[in-house]
DOPATOR-22674 format. One record per residue (C-alpha): residue number from 1; residue in one letter; x negated, y negated, z negated. Coordinates in Angstrom, 2 decimals, always signed. Each point is the difference from the previous one (the first is absolute). Example, Ala and Ser with C-alpha at 12.3 -4.5 7.8 and 13.67 -1.06 7.14 Angstrom:
REM residues 2
<1,"a",<-12.30,+4.50,-7.80>> <2,"s",<-1.37,-3.44,+0.66>> 
//
This chain:
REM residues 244
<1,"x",<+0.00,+0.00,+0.00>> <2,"x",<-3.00,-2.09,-0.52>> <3,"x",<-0.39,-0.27,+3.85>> <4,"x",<+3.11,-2.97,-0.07>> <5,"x",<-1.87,-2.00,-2.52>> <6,"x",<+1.36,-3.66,+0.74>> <7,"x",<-2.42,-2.50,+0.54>> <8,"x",<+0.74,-1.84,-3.47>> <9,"x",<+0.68,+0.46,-2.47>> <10,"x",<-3.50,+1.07,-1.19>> <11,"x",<+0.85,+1.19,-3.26>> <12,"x",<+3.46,-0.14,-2.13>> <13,"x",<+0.72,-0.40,-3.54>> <14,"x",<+3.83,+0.95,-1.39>> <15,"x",<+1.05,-1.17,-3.74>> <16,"x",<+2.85,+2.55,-0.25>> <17,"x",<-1.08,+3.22,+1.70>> <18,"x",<+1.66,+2.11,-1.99>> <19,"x",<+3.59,-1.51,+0.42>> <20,"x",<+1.59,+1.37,+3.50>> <21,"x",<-0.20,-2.93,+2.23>> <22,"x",<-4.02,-0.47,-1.16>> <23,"x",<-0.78,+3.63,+0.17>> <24,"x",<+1.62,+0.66,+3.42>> <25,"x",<-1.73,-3.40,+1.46>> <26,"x",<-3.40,+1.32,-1.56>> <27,"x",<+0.35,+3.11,+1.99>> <28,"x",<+0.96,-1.19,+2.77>> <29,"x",<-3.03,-2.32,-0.05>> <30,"x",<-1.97,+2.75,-0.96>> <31,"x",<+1.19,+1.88,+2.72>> <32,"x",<-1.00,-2.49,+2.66>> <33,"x",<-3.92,+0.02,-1.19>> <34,"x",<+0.13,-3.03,-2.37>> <35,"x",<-1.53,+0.58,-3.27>> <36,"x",<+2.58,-0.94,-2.53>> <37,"x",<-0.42,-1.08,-4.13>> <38,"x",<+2.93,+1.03,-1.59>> <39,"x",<+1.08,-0.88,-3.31>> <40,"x",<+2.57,+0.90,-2.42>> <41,"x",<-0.01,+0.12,-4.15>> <42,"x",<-0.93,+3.09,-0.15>> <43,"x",<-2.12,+0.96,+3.01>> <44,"x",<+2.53,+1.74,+2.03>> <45,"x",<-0.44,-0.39,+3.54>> <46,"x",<+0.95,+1.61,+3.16>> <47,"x",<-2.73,+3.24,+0.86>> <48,"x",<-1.92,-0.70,+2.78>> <49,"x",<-3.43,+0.08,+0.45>> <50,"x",<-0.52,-4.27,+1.33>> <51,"x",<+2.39,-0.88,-3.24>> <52,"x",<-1.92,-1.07,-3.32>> <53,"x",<+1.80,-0.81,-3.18>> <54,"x",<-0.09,-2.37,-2.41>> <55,"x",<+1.95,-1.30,-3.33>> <56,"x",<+1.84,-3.21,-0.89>> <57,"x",<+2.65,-1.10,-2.08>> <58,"x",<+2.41,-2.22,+2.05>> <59,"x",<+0.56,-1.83,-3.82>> <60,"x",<-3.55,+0.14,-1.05>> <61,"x",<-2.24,-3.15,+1.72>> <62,"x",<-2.69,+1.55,-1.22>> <63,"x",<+0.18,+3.17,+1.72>> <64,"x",<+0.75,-1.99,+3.43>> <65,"x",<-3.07,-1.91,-0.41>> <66,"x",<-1.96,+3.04,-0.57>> <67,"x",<+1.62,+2.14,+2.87>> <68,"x",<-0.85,-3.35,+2.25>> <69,"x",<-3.64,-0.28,-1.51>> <70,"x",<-0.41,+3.60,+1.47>> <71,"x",<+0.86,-1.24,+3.82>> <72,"x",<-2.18,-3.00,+0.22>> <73,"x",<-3.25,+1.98,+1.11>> <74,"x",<+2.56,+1.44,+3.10>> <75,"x",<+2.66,-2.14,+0.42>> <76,"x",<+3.23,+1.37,+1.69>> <77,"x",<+1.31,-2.24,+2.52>> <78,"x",<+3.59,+1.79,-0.42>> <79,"x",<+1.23,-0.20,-3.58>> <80,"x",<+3.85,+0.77,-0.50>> <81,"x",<+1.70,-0.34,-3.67>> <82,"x",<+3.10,+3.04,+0.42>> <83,"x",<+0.94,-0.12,-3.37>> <84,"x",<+3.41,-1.11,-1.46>> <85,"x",<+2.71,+0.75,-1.80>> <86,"x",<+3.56,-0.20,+0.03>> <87,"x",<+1.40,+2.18,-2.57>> <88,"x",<-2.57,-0.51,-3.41>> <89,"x",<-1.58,+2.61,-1.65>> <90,"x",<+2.39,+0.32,-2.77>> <91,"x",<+2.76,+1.03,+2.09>> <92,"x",<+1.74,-3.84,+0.35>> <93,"x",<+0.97,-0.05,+3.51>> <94,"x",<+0.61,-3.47,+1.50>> <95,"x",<+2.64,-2.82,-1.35>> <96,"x",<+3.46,+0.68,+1.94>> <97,"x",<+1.34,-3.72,-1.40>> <98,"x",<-2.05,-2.56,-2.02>> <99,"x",<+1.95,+1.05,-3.01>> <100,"x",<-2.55,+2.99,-0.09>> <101,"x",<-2.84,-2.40,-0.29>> <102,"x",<-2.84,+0.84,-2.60>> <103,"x",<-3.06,-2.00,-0.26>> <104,"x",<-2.05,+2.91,-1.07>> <105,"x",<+1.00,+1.72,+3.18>> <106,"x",<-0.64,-2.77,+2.63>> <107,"x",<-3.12,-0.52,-2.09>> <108,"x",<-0.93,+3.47,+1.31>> <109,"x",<+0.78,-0.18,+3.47>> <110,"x",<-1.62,-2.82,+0.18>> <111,"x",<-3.04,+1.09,-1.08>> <112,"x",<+0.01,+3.01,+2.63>> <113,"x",<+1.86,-1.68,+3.32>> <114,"x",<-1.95,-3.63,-0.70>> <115,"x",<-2.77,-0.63,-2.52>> <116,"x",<-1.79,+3.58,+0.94>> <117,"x",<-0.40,-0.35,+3.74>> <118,"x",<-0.79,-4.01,-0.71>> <119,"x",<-2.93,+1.30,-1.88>> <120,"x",<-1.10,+2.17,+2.32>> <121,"x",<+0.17,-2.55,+2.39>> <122,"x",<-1.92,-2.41,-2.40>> <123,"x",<-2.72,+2.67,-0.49>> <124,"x",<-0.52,+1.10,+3.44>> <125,"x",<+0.78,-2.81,+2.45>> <126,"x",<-3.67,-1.52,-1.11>> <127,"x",<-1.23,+2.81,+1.42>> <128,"x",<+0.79,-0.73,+3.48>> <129,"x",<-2.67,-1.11,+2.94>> <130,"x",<+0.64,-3.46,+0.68>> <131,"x",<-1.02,+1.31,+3.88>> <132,"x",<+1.62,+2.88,+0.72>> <133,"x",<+3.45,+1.75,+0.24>> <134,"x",<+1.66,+1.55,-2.42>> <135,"x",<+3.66,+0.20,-1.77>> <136,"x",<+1.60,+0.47,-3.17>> <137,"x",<+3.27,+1.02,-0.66>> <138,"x",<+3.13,+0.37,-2.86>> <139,"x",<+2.69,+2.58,+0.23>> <140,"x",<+3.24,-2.73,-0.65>> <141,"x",<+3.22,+0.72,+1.41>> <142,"x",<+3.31,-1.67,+1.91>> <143,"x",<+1.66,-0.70,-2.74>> <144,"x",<-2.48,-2.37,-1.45>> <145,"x",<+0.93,-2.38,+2.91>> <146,"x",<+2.28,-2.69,-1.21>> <147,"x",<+1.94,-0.74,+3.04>> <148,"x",<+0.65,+3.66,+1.15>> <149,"x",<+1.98,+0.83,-4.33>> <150,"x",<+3.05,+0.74,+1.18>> <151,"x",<+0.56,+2.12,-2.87>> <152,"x",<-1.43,-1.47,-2.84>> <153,"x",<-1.13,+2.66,-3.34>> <154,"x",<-2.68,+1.77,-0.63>> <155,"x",<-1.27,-3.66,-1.23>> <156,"x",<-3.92,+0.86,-0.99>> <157,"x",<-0.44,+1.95,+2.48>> <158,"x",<+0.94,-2.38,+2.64>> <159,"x",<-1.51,-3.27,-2.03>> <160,"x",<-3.60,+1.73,-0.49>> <161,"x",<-0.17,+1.09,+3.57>> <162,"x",<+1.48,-3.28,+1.05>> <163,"x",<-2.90,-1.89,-2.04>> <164,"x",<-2.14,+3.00,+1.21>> <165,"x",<+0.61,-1.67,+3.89>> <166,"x",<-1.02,-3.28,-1.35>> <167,"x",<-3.13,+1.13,-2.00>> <168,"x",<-0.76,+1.20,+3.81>> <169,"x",<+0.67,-2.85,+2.18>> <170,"x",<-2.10,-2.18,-3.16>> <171,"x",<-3.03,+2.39,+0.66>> <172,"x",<+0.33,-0.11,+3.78>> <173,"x",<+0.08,-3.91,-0.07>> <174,"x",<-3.04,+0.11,-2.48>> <175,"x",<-2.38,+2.30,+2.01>> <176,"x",<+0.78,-1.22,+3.42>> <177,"x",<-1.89,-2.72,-1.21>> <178,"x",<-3.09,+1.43,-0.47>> <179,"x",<+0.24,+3.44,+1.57>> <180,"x",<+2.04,-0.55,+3.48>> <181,"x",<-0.17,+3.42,+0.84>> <182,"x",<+1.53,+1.65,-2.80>> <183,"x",<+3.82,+0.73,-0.45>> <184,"x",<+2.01,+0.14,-2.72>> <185,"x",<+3.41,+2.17,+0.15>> <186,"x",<+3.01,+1.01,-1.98>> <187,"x",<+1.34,+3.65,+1.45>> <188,"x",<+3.89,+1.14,+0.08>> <189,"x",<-0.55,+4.00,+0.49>> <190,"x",<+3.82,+0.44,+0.51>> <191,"x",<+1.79,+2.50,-2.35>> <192,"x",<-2.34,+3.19,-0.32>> <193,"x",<+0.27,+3.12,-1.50>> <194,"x",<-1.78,-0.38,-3.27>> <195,"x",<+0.75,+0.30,-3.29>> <196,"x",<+0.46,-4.24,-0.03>> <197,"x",<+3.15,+0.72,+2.19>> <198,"x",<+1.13,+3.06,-1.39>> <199,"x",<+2.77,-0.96,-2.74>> <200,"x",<+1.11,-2.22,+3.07>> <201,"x",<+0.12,+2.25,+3.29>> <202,"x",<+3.64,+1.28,-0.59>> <203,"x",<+2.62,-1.98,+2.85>> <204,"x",<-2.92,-1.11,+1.79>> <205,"x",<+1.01,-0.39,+4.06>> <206,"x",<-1.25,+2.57,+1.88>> <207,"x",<-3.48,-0.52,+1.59>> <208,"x",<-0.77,-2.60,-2.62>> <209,"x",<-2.03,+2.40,-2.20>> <210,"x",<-3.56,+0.19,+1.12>> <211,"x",<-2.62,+2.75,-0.92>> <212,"x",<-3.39,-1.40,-1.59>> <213,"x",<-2.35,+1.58,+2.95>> <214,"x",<+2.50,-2.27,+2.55>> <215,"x",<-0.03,-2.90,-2.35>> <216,"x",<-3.44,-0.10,-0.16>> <217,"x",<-0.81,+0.52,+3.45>> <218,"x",<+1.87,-3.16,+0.80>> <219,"x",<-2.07,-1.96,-3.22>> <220,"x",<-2.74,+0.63,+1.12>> <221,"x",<+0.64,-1.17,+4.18>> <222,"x",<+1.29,-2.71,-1.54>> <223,"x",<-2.98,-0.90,-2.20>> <224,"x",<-2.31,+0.88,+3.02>> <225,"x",<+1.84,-2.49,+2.58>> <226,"x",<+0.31,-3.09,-2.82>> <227,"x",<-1.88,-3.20,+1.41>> <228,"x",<-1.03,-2.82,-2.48>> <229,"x",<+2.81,-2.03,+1.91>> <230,"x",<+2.34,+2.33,-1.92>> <231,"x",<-1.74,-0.31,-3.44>> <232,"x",<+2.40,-0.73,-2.52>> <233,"x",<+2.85,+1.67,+1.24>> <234,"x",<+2.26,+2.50,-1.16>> <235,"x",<-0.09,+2.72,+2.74>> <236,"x",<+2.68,+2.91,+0.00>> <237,"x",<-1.29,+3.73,+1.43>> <238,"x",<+0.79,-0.97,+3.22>> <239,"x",<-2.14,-2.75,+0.42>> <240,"x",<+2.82,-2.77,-0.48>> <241,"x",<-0.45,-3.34,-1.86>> <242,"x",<+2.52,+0.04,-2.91>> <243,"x",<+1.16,-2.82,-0.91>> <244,"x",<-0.64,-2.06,-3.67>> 
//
């Protein structure tokens, strides 16, 4: 499989590669000859043989700093934060109505959809070359885009992935200055099989359903055809610009 290496990226780094959307995108990079750091809390990463692992704590600075400290002797010029979180650990799924609102709760979703990949982003993006390509990249999602909530609910979910799209678009506007040949992008993978979706699948529409090997297929083409022109954006799986 090595023999359809792309071009670029040279080498990939995934915070998350243990979830399903990072560990299907880390094969699937793997699979196409590029070497690929993956990390997760407690090493678990997709086996394959161009796929080395590596620890963080999405709530733990510390441990970001450290896991970035290890990539600035061979910096990747792909780096893609698929972590996230939509029902917590505890079992509280997300609000139906803002009478379900509890700050301890938001607090924690927070933390996992905003503040974590922010400080990845604040470790890492330093890291870049000022003169050559590369991107870095957020799983966010649809519903974090203002003008498309038809629905309203699931209220941290959508606000940290809607302040996740601005902590984006901030950091795109902040390198371009210095690094023009860097992008910056927020990701919507669709709904996926995974065990983020799974309390959630029943009375979905036919077709709408997608399997983690197609999802992240279409991630990474996506991540592979960004320009800088589209740094900032929030990009769905097919490519599209979705809208703030």
């Amino acid at each position: 499989m090595e023999r359809n290496k792309p071009a670029w990226p040279r080498r990939a780094a995934i915070f998350g590669a243990s979830g399903g959307i990072g560990a299907a995108v880390a094969r699937v990079l793997a699979d196409r000859g590029v070497p690929v750091l993956g990390g997760s809390r407690g090493g678990a990463v997709p086996r394959h043989h161009l796929v080395t692992p590596f620890t963080f704590d999405l709530t733990d600075e510390a441990s970001i700093a450290a896991a970035a400290a290890l990539m600035a002797d061979d910096v990747p010029d792909l780096v893609l934060v698929a972590t996230g979180a939509l029902t917590l650990d505890d079992g509280t799924a997300p609000e139906k109505g803002f009478k379900a609102l509890d700050p301890a709760a938001m607090a924690q979703a927070l933390a996992v959809n905003t503040i974590g990949p922010a400080l990845v982003a604040k470790h890492v993006l330093p890291l870049m070359p000022r003169d050559g390509r590369w991107t870095f990249a957020a799983l966010s999602a649809r519903v974090g885009s203002v003008s498309d909530n038809r629905l309203g609910g699931w209220h941290s979910y959508r606000a940290g992935k809607a302040a996740l799209n601005m902590l984006v678009k901030n950091f795109a506007i902040e390198m371009a200055r210095t690094h023009p040949q860097g992008t910056v992008l927020a990701l919507h993978p669709g709904t996926v099989d995974t065990a983020l979706s799974a309390p959630f699948q029943k009375g979905l529409p036919e077709g709408q359903l997608r399997k983690r090997r197609e999802a992240a297929v279409a991630l990474v083409d996506v991540l592979l055809a960004a320009t800088p022109q589209q740094s900032g954006a929030l990009l769905g799986w097919d490519g599209q610009e979705i809208a703030p």
